[in-house]
N, C-alpha and C positions, 0 to 999 in steps of 0.2 A: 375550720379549726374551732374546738370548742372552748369552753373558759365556767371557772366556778366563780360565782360571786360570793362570797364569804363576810358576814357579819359576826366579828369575835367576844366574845367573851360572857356569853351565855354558859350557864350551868346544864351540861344534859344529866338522862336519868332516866333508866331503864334495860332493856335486855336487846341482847346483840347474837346472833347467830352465825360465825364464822363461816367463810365458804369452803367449797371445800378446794384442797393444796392443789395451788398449781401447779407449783414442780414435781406433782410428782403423776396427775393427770396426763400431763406430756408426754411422760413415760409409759401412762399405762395406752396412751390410746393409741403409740406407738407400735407397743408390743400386741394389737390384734391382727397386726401384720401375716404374726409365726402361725397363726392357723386358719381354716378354710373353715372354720365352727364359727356358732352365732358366738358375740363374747358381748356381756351383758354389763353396765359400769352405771353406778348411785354416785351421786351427788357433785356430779360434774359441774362446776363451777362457770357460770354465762360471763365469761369475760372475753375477750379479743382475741387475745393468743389463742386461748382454748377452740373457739370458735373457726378462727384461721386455720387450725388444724384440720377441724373434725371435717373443714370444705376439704382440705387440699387430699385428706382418706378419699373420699365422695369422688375428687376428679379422678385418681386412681384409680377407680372402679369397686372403693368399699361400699356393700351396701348398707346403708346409716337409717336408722327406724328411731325416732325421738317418743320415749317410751312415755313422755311426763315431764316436771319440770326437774330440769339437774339429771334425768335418767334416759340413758340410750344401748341400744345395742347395736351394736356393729358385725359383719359379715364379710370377711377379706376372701369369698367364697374366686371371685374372677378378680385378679389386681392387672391391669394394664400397665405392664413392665415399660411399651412402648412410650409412655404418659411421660416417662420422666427425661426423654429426651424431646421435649415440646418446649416452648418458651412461654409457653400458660407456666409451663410449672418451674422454670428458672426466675417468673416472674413471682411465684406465689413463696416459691418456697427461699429466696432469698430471704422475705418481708418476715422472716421470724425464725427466732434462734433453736426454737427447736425442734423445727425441721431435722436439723443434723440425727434425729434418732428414731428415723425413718431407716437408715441405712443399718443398721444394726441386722434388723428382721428382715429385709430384702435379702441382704445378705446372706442368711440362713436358710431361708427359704426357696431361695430365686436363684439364690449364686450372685448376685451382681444386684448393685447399691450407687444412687447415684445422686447428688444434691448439690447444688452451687451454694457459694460462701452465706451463711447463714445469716440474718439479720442481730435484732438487738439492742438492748440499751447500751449505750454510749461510754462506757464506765471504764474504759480502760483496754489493754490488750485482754483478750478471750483466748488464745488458740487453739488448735485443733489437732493438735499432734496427736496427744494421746489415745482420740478416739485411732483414727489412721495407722497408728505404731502397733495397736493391740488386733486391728484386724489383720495388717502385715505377718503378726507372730502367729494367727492362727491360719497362715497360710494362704491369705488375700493376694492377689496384686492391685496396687495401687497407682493413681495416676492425677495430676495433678497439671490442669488447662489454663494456666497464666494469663490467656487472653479475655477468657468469658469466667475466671474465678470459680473453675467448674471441678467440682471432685469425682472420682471413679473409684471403684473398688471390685474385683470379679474375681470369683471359686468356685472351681469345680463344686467340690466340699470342703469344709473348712475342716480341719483338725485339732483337737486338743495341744495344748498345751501351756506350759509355768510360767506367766506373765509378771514384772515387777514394774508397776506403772509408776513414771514418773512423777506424777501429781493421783492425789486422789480426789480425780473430777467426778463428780456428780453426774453427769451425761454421761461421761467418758466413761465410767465403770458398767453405766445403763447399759449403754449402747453395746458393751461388750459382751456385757451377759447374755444380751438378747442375741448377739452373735454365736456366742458357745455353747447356748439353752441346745441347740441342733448339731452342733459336732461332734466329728466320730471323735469319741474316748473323753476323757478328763481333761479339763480345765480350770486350774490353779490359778487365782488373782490375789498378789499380794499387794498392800499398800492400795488399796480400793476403798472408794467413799462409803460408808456406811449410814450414811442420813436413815430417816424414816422412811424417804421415798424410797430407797434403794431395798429396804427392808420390805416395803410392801410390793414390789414390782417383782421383789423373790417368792416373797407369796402368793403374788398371784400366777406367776410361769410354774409353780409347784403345785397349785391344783388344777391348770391343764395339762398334768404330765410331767412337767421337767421333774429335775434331779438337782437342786441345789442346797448347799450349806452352808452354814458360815454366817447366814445375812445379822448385821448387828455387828460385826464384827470388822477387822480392815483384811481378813484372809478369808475368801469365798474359793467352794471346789462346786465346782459344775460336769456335772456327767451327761455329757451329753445324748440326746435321744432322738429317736429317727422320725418324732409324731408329737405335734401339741394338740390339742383340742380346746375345744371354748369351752367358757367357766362364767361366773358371778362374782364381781368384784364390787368392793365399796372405798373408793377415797376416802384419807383420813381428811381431819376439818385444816383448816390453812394456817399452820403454826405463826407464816409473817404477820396475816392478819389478825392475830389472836395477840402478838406481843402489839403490833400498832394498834390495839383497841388500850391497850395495858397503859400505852405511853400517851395517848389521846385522854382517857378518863385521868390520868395526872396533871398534865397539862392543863386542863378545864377546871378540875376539882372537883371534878364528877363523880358520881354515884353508878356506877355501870355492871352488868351481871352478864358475863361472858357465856356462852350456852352450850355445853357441851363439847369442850376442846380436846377430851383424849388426853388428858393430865402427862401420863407415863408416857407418852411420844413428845413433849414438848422439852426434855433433856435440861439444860441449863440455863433458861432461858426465865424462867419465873424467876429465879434467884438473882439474875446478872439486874433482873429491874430493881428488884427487893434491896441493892447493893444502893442503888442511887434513891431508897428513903420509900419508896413507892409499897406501900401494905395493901396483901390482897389473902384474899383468903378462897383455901378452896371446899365447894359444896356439893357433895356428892360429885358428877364431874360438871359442874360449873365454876367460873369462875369470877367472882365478888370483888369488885373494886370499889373501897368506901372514898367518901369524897375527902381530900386531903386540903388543906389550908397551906399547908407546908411539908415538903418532904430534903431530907437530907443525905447529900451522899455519904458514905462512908470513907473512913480512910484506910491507910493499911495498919496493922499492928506496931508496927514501927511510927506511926503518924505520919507516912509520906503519901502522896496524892496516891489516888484511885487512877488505875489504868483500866480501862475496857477494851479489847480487843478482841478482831474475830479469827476463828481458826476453822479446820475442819472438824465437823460432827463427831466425838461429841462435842466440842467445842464450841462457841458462842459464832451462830451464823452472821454471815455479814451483810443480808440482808437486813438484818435490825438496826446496822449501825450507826444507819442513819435517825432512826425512830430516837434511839438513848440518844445522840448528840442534841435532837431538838428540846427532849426532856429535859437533859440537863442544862437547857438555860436559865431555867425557871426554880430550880433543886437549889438547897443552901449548900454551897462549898465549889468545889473546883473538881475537875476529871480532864485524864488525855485522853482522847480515844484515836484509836491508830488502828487506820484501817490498812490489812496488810496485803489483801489479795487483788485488788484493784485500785490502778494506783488517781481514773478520774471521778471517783465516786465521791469526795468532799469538796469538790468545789461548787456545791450546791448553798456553803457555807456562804455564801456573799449574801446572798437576797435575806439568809436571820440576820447578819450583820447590820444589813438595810434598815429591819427591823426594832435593833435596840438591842437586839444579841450582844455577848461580850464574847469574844471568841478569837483565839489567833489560831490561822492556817500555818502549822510551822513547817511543814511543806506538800507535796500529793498524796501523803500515807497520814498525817496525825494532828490533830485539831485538838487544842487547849480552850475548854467552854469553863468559864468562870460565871456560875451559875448566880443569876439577880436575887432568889426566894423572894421572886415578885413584891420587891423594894419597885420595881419599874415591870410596867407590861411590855408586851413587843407591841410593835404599832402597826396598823394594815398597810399593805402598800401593795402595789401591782407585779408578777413574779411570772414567769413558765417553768412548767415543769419539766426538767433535763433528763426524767429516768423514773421510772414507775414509783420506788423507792423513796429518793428525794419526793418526787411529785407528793405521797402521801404524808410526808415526814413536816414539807411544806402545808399542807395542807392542817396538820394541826398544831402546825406555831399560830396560821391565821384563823384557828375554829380561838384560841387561848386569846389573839391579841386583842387590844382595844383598836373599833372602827371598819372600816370596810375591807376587803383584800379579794383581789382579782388572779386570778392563776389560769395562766396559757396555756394550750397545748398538755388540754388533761386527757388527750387521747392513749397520752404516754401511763396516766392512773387510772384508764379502763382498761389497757391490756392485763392488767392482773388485781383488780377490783373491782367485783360486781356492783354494779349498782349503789355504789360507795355515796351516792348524794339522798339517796332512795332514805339507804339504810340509817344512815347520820341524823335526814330529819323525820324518822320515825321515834328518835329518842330526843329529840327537842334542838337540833342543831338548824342555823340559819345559815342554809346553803341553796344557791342556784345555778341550775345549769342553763348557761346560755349560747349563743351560736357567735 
C-alpha cells in the first residue's frame, strides 16, 4: 500500500495539462468491441482503471498495439467469447466498475454478454438495473447467479425499440447505445444521460457507421445497422481534473494556467467555482487561475446561504462535490452542499474536521462548511483515502495546510489520476510517494 507525504502550504505556479476523461475513455475503449476494424484512440489517460481495462480487452483476445504515449489502437479482429466464462476474468472484471460496458458491445455483436458484479469506489448504492431493464426491452434475456454475483444477458438479435430509462446513468445510457448502435430498426432513448462522454461515444459510433441523434440531448434515436467499422477517435481532456486543479490553485493561492480544457464541454462547472469567489479567466482555450488571498462565496438574491448541489448533466457533476466542499473551508462565508446521488460520498468529511475544518455533517446527503478565509489554516495530520474523489479532494486541503500530512491507500487517487505527484511537483508542490 502506497501513501503521499505532503508538506502544505507552499505557493505553486505554473501550467498544468489535464488528462485526458476518464469516464468517458471507459466507454470509448468499450465500444471497439462493435467491430473487427483497427480503432485508433489519442490521449488515453495512464491511470489504473484505464489500464485494468485495456488488460482485460488483451485477455479477450483484442489485439492492443501502444501507438506512443496516451495513443493506442485496438483490433477486436478474434474476441474469445469463451474468456468470459474463466475466473481470470470474474477475477479481473469484478476489480472495476467499468467492466459492466463491455456487455453492451458483446451483446450486439456476439448475441451474449457476460460480467460479474462490477467493482468501485465505495460511495454508496450503484445499481445496475437500468443497464439490464434496457437490454430486456431490446429483446435480451437476462439472468442473474446469486451465488457467484454473475450477470448473463443472450440475443438472437436484439430489436429496436422506445425505452424510458429510469435514471439517466451515464454507463447505463452508454451501454445501451452500444447495445442498439446493431439492432434491427429504431431505437428511441428517453430520459438518457447526455454528459460529454455520452456526446462523444455518439460521435465516435457515427463515424464507424452507426446512425445516431440526439446526442446532447436526454432523447437519442438510434437506427440501428448491420456493420461498424473502425475509425480515429480523440478523448476530450478530463473535466474532474480540470475543476480539481480550479479548487487546488484556490486553495493554495496559486497562480496556475490550465492547458487546453475544451471550454464549451466543461458546462457549469467554471461558474458553480466562480459562485464560491474563486476568479479565473479564460485564454484562448486555457484556463488562468490568478492567485487569490481571499475568495468569497456568494449568496442568494434574497441573502440566504448558497446551496451547491449536484445533478445530472447539464447540471453540476458530483464528482466535483467533493473538490467545492474542501474549497469552501477556506472561502469567506458559509455553503450546503447536498450531495444527492450517493448517499456514502461525505463522510470523507471527518479527516477536514481533523484538520481545523468547520463543518457539520447534517446527515449522508448535505454538509454545512462554514468557511475560516483563512483566519485559521488546516493542520497536516495522517488520513486514507476512501474514493478517488475524496482521495484528491484530501489531498488539496493537505497541499493548503500548515505541516506535514500523510494520506493512505492512494492507490484509490491513481485509479483515476495520472501521475498526480509527478504533475503537482513539476509546478512547485511538496509531494512524496512512498511505499
Amino acid at each position: 500500500m502506497g501513501a503521499f507525504e505532503i508538506v502544505g502550504g507552499n505557493k505553486l505556479k505554473g501550467e498544468i495539462i489535464p488528462q485526458g476523461a476518464k469516464n468517458e475513455v471507459l466507454q470509448i475503449l468499450c465500444a471497439v468491441l462493435l467491430t473487427p476494424e483497427r480503432v485508433e484512440i489519442e490521449n488515453v489517460p495512464n491511470i489504473v482503471d484505464v489500464n485494468k481495462l485495456i488488460d482485460l480487452l488483451g485477455d479477450l483476445g483484442v489485439e492492443v498495439e501502444k501507438l506512443g504515449d496516451e495513443h493506442y489502437a485496438f483490433t477486436a479482429k478474434e474476441v474469445d467469447i469463451e474468456y468470459l466464462h474463466s475466473d481470470v476474468f470474474k477475477a479481473k472484471g469484478s476489480g472495476l466498475r467499468g467492466s459492466i460496458m463491455i456487455v453492451g458491445p458483446l451483446l450486439a455483436r456476439f448475441g451474449m454478454g457476460y460480467i460479474p458484479k462490477p467493482g468501485g469506489d465505495k460511495i454508496g448504492r450503484r445499481r445496475l438495473d437500468t443497464h439490464f431493464i434496457g437490454f430486456q426491452k431490446l429483446g435480451a434475456e437476462f439472468n442473474y447467479r446469486s451465488e457467484d454475483n454473475f450477470y448473463q444477458v443472450e440475443a438472437s438479435r436484439l430489436k429496436g425499440t422506445y425505452l424510458h430509462l429510469d435514471e439517466p446513468s451515464v454507463t447505463g445510457t452508454a451501454n445501451i447505445v452500444m447495445a442498439a448502435s446493431m439492432a434491427k430498426g429504431t431505437t428511441t432513448i428517453y430520459n438518457a444521460a447526455c454528459e460529454p462522454y455520452i456526446q462523444q461515444l455518439c460521435a465516435m459510433l457515427n463515424s464507424m457507421g452507426g446512425n445516431i441523434s440526439g446526442a446532447g440531448s436526454n432523447l437519442l434515436t438510434i437506427e440501428g445497422v448491420e456493420y461498424l467499422g473502425g475509425c480515429k477517435h480523440r478523448v476530450l481532456p478530463d473535466m474532474i481534473e480540470i475543476g480539481s486543479f480550479i479548487g487546488l490553485a484556490a486553495m493554495t493561492q496559486s497562480e496556475i494556467t490550465i492547458k487546453n480544457v475544451n471550454y464549451p464541454k466543461l458546462g457549469i462547472i467554471p461558474d458553480t467555482f466562480k459562485r464560491l469567489g474563486i476568479k479565473m479567466e479564460l485564454r484562448d482555450d486555457d484556463l488562468y487561475i490568478p492567485s487569490q488571498d481571499h475568495y468569497e462565496i456568494e449568496s442568494y438574491i434574497d441573502g440566504s446561504i448558497m446551496n451547491i448541489s449536484d445533478h445530472p448533466w447539464p447540471g453540476f457533476t458530483p464528482d466535483l462535490l467533493s473538490i467545492v466542499l474542501v474549497v469552501a473551508t477556506q472561502a469567506k462565508g458559509s455553503v450546503l452542499i447536498h450531495q444527492k446521488m450517493f448517499e456514502s460520498r461525505l463522510f470523507f468529511v471527518d479527516k477536514l474536521i481533523d484538520m481545523g475544518a468547520q463543518i457539520i455533517l447534517c446527515d449522508p446527503h448535505r454538509a454545512t462548511v462554514i468557511g475560516l478565509d483563512r483566519a485559521v489554516n488546516l493542520r497536516g495530520i495522517s488520513m486514507t483515502s476512501p474514493d478517488i474523489r475524496a482521495g484528491v479532494s484530501l489531498l488539496i486541503a493537505a497541499l493548503s495546510a500548515e505541516g506535514k500530512s500523510t494520506i493512505h491507500n492512494i492507490e484509490q487517487i491513481d485509479r483515476g489520476y495520472q501521475n498526480i505527484d509527478r504533475r503537482l511537483q513539476a509546478i512547485g508542490a511538496d509531494i512524496t510517494r512512498i511505499s
